[in-house]
Each structure stands twice: as structure tokens, then as C-alpha cells.
N, C-alpha and C positions, 0 to 999 in steps of 0.2 A: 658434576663439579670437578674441576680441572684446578690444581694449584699450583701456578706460578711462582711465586714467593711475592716477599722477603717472609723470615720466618714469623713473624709479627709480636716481640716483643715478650717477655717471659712467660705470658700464657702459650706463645703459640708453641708448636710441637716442630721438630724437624723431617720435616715431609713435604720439600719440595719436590714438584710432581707426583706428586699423590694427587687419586681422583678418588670419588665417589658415583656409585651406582644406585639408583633407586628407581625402585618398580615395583607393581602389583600392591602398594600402602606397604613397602619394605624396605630396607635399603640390603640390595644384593649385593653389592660388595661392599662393604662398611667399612668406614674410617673406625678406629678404635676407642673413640670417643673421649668422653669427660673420663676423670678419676678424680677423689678427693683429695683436697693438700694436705689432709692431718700426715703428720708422720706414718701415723703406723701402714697409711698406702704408699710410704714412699719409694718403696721397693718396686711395686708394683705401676706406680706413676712414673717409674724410668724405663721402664719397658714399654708403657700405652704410648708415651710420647717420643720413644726413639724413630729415627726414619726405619730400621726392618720391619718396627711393627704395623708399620701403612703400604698402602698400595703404589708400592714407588721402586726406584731401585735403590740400592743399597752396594753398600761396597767395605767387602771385610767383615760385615755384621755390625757395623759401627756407625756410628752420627755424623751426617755433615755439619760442616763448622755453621754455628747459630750467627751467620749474617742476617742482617736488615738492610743489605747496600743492594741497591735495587736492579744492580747489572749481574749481581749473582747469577742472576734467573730471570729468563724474559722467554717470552714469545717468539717464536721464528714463523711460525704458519697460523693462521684463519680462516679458511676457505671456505666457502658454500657451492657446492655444483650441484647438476643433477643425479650424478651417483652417491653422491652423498654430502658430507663435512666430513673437514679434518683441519686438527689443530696441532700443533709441536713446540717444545720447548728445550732450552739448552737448560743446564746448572752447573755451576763452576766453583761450589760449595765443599766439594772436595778437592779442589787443588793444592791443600796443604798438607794431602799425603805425599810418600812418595813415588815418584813418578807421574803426581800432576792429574789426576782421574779427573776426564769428563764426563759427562753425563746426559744424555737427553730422551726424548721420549715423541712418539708421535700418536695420537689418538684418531681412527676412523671411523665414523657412523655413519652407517646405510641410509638415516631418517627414519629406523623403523627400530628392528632387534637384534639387528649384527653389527660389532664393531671388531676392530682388528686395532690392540695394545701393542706397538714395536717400540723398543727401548735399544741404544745402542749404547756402547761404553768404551773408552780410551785412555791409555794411561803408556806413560812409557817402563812404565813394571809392571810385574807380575801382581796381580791382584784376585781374589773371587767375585764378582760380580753379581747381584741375584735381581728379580725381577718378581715381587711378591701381590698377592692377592688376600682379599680379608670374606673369605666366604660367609654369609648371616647366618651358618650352623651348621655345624658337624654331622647331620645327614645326610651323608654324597654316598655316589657311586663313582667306580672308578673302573677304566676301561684301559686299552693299550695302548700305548703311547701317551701316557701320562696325560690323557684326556680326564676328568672329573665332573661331576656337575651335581649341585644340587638335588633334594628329592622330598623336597615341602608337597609338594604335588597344587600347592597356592600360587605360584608363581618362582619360577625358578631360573638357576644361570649355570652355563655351561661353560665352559675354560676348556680350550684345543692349544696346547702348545706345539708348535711347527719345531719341533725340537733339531738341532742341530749338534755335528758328533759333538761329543766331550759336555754334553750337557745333561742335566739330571734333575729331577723332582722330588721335592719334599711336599708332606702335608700334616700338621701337627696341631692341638685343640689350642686357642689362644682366647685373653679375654676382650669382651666385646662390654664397652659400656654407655648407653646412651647418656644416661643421669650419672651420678654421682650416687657410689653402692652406699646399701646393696640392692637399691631400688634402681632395675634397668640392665642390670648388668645380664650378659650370656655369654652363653660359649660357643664361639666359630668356629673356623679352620681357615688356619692360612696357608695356603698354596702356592710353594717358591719352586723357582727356577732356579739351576745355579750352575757360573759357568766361571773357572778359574782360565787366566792367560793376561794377557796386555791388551787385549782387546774382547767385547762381547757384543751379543745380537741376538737379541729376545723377539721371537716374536708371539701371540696369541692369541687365537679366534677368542671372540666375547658373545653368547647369542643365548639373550632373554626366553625365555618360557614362560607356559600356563598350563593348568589343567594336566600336568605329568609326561606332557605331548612334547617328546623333542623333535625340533623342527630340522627338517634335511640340509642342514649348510655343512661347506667343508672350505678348507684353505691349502693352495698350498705359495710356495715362491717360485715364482716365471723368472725372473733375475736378481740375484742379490744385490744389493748395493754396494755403492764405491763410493769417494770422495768428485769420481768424474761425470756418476752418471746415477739419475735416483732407481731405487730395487723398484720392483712390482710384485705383488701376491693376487692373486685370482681369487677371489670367494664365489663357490658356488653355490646357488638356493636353487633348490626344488628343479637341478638342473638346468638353471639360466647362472651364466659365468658374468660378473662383475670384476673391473679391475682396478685395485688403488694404487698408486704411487706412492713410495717412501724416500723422500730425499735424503741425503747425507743430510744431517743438521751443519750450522754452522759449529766452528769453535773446534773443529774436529782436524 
């Protein structure tokens, strides 16, 4: 599930570009779910439905402006080929910071259990940038290069960040609730990127598992992107190289 916007009216949350993952009867990387409106979760209900707490980007640790106007946020990409799909989106829900922060995202899937999350950002100020993931439980391991993965041994997900200089990892227990507590609720780990400057560029291998078996993919970048010409990233599986395209979004 891939979210476009608007933000959909006082229930909804601000988490445009925020996706969801699900696999194996899980949802591996998880939205943050429901929370109750009694007061005494209200504390807690401005954290589940802030944008850092979804799998989106963020800017500042703060919320984007709660638009319903439907140019906020649109689609730029759709594609079906034979190496895979891939879809992309701008958001222009931050432009009433200062220096005007955009925002977009592009998602690729092999048609199988790799995908490649690139997120780029722009602003004519200094800003921090982050690029977050909602892991379904705080049982990971963690490797070099800020590589992480799950280890349910049920079905699992692996997160590869292509890191670039000046960028860094965080990982910290966050709450996860399907229903409405305290029936449904757990605890994950959200896994952020985070990159301060006028501009960022996230990117992140994504590749599903079973059985405790991590599968041999890797990523790296063949060309970065520009406004003149789209990046490319290689994925390789089991020694056969695949290669995607990532355009400049629009709005940039």
C-alpha cells in the first residue's frame, strides 16, 4: 500500500508517502495503526499519527501541514515492465516551512521480494531530513553499514541502506497498534535514516524472507541522479545484476 494523499480528514494521520508492507500473514513493515481517542491516549495518539511515526519521510521531526487539497500530493510514476514495477510520488505539504521543503519518494519491486525505497528532498534551507521504517518487532539483528533485518525466523525483512557521507542510523522500540489498546497493540522498531543539509537522498534495499534464510541480494548506485538525467542502482540476486531507474521527481 502506497499513500498518495490528501490526508483524509480528522481521522486521517499525516503520512503522506507512507507505504505498507505485508507478508508471510504479517504486516512487515507496519503502519502505526489505530489508537483510542479517550484522552488519556492522547499523548500517545500524537505520536501514532504524527508523519515521523510512519514510514515516510519527515522533515525536522515535525508534521506536515494536514492538507486535503489534492495537488499536495500526486503521482508522478506507474510503470509495469519486465524487470519489475515502480511507482513515485511528489508532496508539497511542507512548503510552509522555511525554505519551502519538497519532498518525494520513489518505490521498486522486482514482482517477487526486492524492492528499492529512494526518497529525495529539497529545500532552499538547512533542514534534517529522515527517511523511516516501522519494523513488526524489535527482534533484529544488525550488521555494518547500518544494514538491519528482522529475525521472527516466520517470515522476515531486511532494510540495506546505501548510505551516503553525512548520513546516519537510528533504531529505537516504538508502539505498534492494530486495534485500539490494549487489545493488538506491540512493540516494533523504527529504523531511520537521517540526513541534515538543503538537500537529501535516501536510498534502501527492501528484501522479504522465510524460514530465517537471508536471500543473496545487494544494491549499489551506477549513477546518482540530477535534475538532467535519472540515477540508476544495480540490484544484485544470487549473482544476476538487475537495473532500475530513478528519475529526478518533478517539483524539484
Amino acid at each position: 500500500i502506497f499513500d498518495a494523499g490528501p490526508k483524509g480528514g480528522d481521522h486521517g494521520h499525516y503520512d503522506l508517502l507512507n507505504f505498507e508492507l505485508y507478508g508471510y500473514q504479517k504486516p512487515l513493515i507496519a503502519d502505526p495503526g489505530l489508537l483510542s481517542y479517550s484522552k488519556s491516549y492522547a499523548a500517545q495518539r500524537a505520536v501514532v499519527i504524527s508523519t515521523p511515526a510512519h514510514n515516510t519521510i519527515s522533515v525536522d521531526g515535525l508534521n506536515h501541514a494536514a492538507s486535503e487539497d489534492p495537488a499536495i500530493a500526486h503521482l508522478t510514476q506507474f510503470t509495469h515492465k519486465t524487470g519489475g514495477v515502480q511507482m513515485a510520488a511528489t508532496q508539497y505539504a511542507y512548503t510552509g516551512f522555511k525554505g519551502a521543503p519538497v519532498v518525494a519518494r520513489n518505490i521498486w519491486h522486482d514482482r517477487n521480494d526486492v524492492f528499492l525505497v529512494v526518497d529525495f528532498a529539497a529545500a532552499s534551507s538547512t533542514h534534517t531530513f529522515t527517511q523511516s521504517f516501522n519494523l513488526f518487532t524489535n527482534v533484529t539483528s544488525k550488521f555494518s553499514g547500518g544494514v538491519i533485518h528482522t529475525a521472527s525466523g516466520t517470515g522476515d525483512v531486511l532494510l540495506a541502506p546505501l548510505l551516503l557521507p553525512g548520513q546516519t542510523t537510528t533504531a529505537k522500540n516504538t508502539l505498534l497498534s492494530n486495534t485500539a489498546p490494549p487489545d493488538g497493540s506491540a512493540t516494533g522498531l523504527r529504523f531511520a535514516i537521517n540526513q541534515t543539509g538543503r538537500s537529501a537522498l535516501f536510498a534502501t534495499l527492501m528484501v522479504t524472507y522465510d524460514n530465517g534464510v537471508i536471500p543473496s541480494v545487494s544494491a549499489r548506485w551506477l549513477r546518482m541522479p540530477s535534475a538532467r538525467r535519472a540515477g540508476q542502482i544495480e540490484v544484485t540476486r544470487n549473482g544476476i545484476p538487475v537495473r532500475a531507474l530513478l528519475s529526478w521527481p518533478g517539483g524539484f
